[in-house]
PABALO-231718 format. One line per 3 residues: their letters; for each residue y, z, x of N, C-alpha, C. Coordinates in Angstrom, 1 decimal. Layout:
<atoms>
A) Y/Z/X/Y/Z/X/Y/Z/X ~ ...
</atoms>
This chain:
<atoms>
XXX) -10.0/16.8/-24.1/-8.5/16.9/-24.1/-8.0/17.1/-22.7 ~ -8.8/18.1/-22.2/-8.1/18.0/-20.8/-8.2/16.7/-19.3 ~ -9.1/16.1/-19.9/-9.2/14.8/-19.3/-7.7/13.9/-19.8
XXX) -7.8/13.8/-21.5/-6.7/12.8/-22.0/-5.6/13.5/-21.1 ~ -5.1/14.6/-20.9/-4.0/15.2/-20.3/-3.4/14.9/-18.7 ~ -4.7/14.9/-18.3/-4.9/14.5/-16.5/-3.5/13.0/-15.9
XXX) -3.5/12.4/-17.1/-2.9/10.9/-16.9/-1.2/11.1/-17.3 ~ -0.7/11.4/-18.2/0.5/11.7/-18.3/0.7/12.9/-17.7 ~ 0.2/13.9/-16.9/0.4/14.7/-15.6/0.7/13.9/-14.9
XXX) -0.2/12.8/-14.3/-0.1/12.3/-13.4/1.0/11.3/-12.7 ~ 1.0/10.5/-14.2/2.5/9.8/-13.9/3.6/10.8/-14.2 ~ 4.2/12.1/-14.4/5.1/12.6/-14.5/5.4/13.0/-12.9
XXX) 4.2/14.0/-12.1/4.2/13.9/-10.6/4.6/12.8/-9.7 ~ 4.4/11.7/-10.3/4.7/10.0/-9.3/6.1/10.2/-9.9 ~ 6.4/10.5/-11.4/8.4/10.2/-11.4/9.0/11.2/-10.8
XXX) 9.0/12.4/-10.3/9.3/13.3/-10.1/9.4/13.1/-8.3 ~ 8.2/12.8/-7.7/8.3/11.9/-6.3/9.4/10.9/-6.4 ~ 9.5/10.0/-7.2/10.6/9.3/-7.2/12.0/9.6/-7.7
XXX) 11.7/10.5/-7.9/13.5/11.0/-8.3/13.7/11.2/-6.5 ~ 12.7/12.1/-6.2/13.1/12.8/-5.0/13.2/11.7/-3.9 ~ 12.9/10.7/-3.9/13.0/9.4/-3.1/14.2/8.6/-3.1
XXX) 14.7/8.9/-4.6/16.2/8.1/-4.8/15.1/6.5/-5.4 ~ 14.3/7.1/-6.1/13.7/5.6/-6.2/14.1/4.4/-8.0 ~ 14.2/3.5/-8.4/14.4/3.1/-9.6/13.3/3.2/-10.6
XXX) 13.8/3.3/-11.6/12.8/3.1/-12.7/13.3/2.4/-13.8 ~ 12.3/2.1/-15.1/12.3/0.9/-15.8/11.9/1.4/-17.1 ~ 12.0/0.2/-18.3/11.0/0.5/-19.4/10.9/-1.4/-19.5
XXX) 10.1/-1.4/-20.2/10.1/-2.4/-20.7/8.8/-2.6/-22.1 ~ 8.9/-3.8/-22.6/8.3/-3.5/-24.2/8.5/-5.5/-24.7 ~ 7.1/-5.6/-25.1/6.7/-6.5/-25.5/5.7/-7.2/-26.6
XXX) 5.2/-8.1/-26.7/4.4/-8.6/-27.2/3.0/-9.1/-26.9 ~ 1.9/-8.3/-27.7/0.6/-8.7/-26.8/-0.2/-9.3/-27.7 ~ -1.5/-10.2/-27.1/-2.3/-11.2/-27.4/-3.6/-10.4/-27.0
XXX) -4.6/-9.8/-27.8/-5.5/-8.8/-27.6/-6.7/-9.4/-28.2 ~ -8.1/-9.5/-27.2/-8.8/-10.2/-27.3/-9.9/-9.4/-26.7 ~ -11.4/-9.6/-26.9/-12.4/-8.9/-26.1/-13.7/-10.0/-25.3
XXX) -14.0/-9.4/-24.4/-14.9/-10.9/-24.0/-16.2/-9.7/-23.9 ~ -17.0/-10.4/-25.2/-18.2/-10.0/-26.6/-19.7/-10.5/-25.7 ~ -20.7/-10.0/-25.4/-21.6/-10.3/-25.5/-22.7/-9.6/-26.7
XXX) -23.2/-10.8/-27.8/-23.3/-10.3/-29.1/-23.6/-11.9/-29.5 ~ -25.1/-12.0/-29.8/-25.5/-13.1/-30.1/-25.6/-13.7/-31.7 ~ -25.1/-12.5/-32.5/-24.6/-12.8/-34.2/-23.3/-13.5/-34.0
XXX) -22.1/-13.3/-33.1/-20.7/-13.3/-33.4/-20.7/-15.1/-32.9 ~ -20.1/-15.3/-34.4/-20.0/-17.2/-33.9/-18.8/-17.2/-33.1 ~ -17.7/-16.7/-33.2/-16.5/-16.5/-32.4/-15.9/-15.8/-32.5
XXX) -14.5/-15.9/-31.5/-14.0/-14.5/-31.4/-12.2/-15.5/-31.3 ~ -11.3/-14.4/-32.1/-10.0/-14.7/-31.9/-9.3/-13.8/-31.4 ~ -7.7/-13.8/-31.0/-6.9/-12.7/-30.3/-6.5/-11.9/-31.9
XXX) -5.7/-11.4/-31.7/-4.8/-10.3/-32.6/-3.8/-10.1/-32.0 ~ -2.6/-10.1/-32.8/-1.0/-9.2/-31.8/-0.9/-8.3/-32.2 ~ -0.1/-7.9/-30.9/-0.1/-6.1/-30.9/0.9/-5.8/-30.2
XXX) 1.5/-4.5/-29.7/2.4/-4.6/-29.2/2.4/-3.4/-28.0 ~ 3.1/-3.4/-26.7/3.0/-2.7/-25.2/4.5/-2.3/-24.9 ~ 4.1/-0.8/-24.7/5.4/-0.3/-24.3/5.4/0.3/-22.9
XXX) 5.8/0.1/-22.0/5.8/0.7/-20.5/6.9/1.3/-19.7 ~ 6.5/2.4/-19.5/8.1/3.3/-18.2/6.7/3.0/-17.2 ~ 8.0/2.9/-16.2/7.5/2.8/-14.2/8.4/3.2/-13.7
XXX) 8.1/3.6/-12.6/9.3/3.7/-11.4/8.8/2.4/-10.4 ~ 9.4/2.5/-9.5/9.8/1.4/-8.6/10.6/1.8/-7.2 ~ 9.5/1.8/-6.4/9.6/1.8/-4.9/9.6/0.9/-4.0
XXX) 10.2/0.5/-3.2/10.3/-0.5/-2.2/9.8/0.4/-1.0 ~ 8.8/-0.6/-0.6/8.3/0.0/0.7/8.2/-0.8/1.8 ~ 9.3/-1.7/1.6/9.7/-2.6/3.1/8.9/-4.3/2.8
XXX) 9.7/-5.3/3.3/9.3/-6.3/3.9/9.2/-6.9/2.5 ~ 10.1/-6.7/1.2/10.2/-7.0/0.1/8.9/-6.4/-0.5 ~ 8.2/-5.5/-0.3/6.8/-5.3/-1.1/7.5/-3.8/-2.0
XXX) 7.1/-3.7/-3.2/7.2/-2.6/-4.0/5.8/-2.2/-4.3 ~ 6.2/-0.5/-5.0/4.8/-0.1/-5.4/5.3/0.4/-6.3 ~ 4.7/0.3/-8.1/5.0/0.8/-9.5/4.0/1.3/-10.3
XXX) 4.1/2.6/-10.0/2.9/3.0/-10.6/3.9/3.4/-12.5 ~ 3.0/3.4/-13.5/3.4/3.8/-15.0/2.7/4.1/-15.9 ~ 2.9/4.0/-16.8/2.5/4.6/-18.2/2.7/3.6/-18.9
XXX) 1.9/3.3/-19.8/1.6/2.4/-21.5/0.9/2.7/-22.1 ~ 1.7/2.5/-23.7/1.2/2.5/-24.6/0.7/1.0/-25.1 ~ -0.4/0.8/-25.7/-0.6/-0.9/-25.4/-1.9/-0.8/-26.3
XXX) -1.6/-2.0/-27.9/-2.5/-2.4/-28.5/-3.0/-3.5/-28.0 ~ -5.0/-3.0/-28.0/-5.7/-3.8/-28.1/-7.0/-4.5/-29.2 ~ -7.5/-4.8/-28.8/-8.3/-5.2/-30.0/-9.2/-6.7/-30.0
XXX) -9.5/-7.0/-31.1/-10.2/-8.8/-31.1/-10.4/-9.0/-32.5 ~ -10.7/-10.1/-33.1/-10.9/-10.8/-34.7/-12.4/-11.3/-34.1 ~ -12.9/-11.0/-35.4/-14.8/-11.6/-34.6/-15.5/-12.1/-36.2
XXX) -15.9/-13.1/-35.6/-16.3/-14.0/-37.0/-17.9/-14.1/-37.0 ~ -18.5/-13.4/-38.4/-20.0/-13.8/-38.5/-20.4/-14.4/-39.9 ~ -20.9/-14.8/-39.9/-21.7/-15.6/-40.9/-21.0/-15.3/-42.2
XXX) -20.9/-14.5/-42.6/-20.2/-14.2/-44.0/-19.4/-12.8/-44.2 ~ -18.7/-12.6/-42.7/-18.0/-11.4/-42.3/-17.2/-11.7/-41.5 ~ -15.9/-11.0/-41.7/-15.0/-11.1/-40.3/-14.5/-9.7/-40.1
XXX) -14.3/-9.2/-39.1/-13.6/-8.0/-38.2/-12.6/-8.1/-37.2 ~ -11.6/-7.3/-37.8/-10.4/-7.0/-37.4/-10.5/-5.9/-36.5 ~ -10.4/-5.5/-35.4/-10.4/-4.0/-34.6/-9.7/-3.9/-33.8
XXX) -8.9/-3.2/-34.3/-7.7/-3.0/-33.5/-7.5/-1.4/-32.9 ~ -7.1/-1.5/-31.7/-7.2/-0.3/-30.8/-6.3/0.2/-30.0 ~ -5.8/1.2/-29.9/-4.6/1.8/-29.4/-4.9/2.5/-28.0
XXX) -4.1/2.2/-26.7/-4.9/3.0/-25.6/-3.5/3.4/-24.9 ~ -3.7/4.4/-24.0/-2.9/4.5/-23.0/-3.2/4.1/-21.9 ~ -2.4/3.7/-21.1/-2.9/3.0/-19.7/-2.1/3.3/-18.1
XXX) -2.7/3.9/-17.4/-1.8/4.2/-16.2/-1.7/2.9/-15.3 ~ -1.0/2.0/-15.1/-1.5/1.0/-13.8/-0.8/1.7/-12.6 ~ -1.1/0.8/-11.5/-0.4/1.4/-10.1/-0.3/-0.1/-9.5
XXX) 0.6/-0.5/-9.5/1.0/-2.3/-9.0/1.3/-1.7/-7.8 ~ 0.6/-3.5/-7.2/2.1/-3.5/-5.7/3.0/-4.8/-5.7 ~ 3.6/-4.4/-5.5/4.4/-5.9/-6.7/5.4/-6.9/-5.2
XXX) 5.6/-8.1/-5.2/6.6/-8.9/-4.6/7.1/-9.7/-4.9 ~ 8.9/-9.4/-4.3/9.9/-9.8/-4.8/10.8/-11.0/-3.9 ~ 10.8/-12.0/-4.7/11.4/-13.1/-3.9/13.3/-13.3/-4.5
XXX) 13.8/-13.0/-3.1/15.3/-13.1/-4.0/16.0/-14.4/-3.9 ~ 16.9/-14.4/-5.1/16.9/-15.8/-5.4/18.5/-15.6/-5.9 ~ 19.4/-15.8/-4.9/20.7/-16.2/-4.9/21.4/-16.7/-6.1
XXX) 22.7/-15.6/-6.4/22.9/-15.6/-7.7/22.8/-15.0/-8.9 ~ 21.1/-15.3/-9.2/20.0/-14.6/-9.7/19.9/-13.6/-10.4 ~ 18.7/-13.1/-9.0/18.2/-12.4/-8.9/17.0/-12.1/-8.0
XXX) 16.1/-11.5/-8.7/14.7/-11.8/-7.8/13.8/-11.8/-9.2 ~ 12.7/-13.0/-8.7/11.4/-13.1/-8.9/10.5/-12.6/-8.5 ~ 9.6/-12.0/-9.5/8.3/-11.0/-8.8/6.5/-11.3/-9.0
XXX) 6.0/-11.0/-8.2/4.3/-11.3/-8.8/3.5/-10.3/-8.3 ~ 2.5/-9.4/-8.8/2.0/-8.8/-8.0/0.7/-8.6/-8.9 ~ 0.2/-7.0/-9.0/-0.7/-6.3/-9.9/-1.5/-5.5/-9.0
XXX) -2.6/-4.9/-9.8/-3.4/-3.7/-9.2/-4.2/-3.3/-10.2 ~ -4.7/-1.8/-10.1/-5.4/-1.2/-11.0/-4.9/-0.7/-12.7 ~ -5.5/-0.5/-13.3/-4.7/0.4/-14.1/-6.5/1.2/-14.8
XXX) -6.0/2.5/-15.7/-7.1/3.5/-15.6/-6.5/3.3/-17.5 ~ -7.6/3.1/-18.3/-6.8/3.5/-19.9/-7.8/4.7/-20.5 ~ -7.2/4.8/-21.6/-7.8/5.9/-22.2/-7.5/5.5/-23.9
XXX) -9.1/5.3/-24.4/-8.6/5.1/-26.1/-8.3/6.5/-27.1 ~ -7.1/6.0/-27.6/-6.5/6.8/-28.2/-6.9/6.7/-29.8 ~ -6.8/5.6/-30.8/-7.3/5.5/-31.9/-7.7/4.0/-32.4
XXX) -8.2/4.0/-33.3/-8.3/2.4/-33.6/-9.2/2.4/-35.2 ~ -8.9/1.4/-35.6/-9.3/0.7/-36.8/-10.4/-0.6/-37.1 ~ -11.6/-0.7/-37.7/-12.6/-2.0/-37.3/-12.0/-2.0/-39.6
XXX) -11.4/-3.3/-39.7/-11.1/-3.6/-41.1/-12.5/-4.7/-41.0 ~ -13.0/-4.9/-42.3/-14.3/-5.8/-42.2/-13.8/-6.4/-43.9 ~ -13.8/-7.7/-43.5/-13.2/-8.8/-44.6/-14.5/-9.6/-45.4
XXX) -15.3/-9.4/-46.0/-16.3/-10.5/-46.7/-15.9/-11.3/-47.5 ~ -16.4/-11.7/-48.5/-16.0/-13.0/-49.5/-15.2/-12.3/-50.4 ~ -15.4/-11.1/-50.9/-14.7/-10.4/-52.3/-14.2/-9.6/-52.1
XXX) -14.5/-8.8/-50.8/-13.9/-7.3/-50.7/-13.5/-7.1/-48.9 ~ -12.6/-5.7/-48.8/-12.0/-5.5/-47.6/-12.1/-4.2/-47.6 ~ -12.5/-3.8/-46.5/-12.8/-2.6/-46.5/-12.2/-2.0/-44.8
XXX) -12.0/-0.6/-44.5/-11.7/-0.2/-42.8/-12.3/1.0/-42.5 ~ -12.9/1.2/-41.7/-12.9/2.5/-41.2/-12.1/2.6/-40.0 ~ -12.4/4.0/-39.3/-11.7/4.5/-38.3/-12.9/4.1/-37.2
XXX) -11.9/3.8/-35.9/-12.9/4.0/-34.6/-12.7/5.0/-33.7 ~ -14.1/5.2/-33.6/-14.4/6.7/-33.0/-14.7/6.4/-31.1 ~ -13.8/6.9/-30.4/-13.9/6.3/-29.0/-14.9/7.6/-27.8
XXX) -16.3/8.0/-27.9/-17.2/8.1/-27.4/-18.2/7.4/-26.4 ~ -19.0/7.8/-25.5/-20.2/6.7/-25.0/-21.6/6.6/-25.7 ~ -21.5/7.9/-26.9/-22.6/7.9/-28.2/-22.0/7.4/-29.2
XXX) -21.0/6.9/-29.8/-20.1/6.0/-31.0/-19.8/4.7/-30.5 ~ -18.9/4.2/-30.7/-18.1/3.4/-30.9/-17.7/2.6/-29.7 ~ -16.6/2.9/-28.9/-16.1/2.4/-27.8/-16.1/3.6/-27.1
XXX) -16.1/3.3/-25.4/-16.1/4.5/-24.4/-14.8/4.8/-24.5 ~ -14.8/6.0/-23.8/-13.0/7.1/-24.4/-12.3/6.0/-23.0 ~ -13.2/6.0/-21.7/-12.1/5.4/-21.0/-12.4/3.9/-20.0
XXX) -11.8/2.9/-20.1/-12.0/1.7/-19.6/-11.0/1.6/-18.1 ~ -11.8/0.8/-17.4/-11.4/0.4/-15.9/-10.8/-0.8/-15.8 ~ -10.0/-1.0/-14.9/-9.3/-2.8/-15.7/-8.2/-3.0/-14.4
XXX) -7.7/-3.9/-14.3/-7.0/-4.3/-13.3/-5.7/-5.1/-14.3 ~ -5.0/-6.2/-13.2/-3.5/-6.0/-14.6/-3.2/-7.4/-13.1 ~ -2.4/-8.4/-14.0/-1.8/-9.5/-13.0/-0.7/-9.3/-13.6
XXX) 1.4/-9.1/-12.7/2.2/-9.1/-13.1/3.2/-10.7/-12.8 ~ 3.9/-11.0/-13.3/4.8/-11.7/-12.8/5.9/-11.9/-13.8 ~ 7.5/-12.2/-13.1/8.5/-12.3/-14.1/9.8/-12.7/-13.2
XXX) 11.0/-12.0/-13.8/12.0/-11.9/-12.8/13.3/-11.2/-13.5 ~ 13.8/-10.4/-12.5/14.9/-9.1/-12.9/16.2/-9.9/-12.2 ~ 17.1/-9.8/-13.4/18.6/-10.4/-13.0/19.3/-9.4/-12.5
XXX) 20.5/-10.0/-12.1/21.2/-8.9/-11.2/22.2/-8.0/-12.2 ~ 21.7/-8.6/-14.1/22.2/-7.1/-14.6/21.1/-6.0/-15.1 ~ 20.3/-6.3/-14.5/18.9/-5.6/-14.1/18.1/-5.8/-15.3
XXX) 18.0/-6.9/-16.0/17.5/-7.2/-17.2/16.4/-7.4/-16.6 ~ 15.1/-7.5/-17.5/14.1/-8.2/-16.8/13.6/-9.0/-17.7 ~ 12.5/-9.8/-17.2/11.6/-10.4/-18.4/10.0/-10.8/-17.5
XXX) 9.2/-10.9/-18.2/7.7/-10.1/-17.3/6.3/-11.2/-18.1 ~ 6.1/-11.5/-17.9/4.1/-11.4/-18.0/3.4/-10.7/-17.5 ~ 2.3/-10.2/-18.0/1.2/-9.5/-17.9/-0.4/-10.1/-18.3
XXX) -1.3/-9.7/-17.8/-2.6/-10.1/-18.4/-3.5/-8.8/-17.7 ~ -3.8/-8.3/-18.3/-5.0/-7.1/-18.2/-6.3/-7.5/-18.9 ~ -7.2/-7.0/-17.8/-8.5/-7.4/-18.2/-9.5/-5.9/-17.7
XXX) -10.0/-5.6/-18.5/-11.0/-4.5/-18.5/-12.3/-4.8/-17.6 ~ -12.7/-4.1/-16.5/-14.0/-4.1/-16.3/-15.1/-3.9/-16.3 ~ -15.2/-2.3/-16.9/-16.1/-1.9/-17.2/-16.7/-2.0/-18.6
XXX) -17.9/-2.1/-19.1/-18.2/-2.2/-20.6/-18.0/-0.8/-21.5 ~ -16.8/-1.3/-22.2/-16.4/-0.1/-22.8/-17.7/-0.2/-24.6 ~ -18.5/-1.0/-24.6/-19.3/-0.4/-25.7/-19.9/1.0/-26.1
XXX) -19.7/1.7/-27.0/-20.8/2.7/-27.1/-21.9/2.4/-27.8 ~ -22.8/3.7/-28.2/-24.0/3.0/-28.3/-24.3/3.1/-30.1 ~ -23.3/3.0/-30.4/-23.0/2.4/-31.9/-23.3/1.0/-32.6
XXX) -22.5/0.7/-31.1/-22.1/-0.6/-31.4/-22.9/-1.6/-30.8 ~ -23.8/-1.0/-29.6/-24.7/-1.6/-29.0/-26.1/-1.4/-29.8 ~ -26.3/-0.8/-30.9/-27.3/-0.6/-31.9/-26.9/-1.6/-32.8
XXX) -25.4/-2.4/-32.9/-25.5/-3.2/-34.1/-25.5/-4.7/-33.4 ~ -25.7/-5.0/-32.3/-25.9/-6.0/-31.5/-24.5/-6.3/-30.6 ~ -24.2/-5.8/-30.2/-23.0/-6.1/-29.3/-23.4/-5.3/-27.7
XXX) -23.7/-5.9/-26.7/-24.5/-5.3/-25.8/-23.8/-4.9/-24.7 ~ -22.5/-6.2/-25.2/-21.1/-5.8/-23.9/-19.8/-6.2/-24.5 ~ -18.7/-5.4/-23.8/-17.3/-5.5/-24.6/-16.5/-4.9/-23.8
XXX) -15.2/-6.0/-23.1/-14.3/-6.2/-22.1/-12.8/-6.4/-22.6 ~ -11.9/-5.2/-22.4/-10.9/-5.8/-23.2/-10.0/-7.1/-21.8 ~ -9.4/-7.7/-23.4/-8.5/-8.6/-22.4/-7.2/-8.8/-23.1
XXX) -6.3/-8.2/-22.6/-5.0/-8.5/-23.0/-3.7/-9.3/-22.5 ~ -3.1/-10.3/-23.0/-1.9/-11.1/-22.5/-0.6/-10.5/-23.4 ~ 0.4/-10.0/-22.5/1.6/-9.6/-22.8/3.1/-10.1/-22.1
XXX) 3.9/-10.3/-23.3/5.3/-10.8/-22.4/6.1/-10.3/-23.3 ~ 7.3/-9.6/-22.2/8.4/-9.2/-23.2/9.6/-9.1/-22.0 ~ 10.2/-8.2/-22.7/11.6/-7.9/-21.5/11.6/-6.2/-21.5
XXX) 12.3/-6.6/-20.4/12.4/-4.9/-19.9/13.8/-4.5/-19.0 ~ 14.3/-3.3/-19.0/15.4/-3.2/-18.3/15.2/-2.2/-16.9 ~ 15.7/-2.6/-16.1/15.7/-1.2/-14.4/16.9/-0.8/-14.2
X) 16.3/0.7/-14.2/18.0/1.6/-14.0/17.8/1.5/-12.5
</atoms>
């Protein structure tokens, strides 16, 4: 618990620096495309799942058009995984701090166009594995440990790009990709030996 706590501390200290900076901040909220890259030599294939990402940041310019946005998400992930006479739905709920450094190209009239990315740190919060056979449907709950299920916390990086009009609307892509193998050893007992989340999201967002 006091770990899960450590991260929404953390980004409230970074908004709190930015008030005191006179700096902007944002939300924004979208649509994601949640997928895992599976090493697991039963699984004949693997499909995405939608889900959906909610994000506050602040927003600092630190000269020469470059920004730095560090935030908070809420952001479903997950994958569909197809075997022989079974399919699995697992879907997964995380929070996620990134820290972008983002650049802005201004574009007369407009606005500005942006592209950037960086780290981000998540933390699994809850999730669901539903398992579909020929006659019956069944779910349990997923348990996010490194002796269960998935590890409580995954490492991942994050590519941004979009563009904020000048009534400060935005609209954004995202693609986050996990690096560390978040399997536990549950799941690596039922043959799945590695497991990477990968997420694609697009939505819109507004900056105060």
């Amino acid at each position: 618990m006091k770990k899960f706590l450590i991260f929404p501390i953390f980004f409230v200290l970074i908004c709190n620096y930015a008030v005191c900076q006179d700096l902007k901040y944002g939300i924004r909220a979208g649509l994601c495309f949640s997928s895992q890259s599976i090493e697991n030599p039963d699984i004949l294939s693997t499909t995405s799942i939608n889900s959906l990402k909610v994000t506050a940041f602040v927003d600092k310019a630190l000269g020469n058009d470059f920004y730095i946005e560090p935030g908070i998400s809420l952001v479903g992930k997950g994958v569909k995984l197809y075997q022989n006479a079974q399919t699995d739905i697992i879907s997964l709920t995380y929070l996620d701090v990134p820290l972008n450094l983002i650049y802005k190209f201004n574009v007369k009239r407009f606005g500005k166009l942006f592209v950037g990315g960086g780290p981000y740190v998540g933390v699994g919060l809850s999730g669901n594995d539903e398992t579909q056979s020929t006659n019956t449907t069944s779910g349990q709950s997923v348990t996010f440990s490194g002796s269960e299920d998935y590890k409580k916390i995954e490492l991942g990086g994050n590519i941004n790009g979009g563009a904020e009009l000048n009534n400060h609307l935005t609209f954004y892509l995202n693609y986050e990709f996990g690096l560390n193998n978040i399997a536990g050893d549950q799941i690596k007992t039922a043959g799945t030996l590695s497991a990477k989340n990968r997420v694609f999201s697009v939505g819109l967002g507004f900056l105060f």
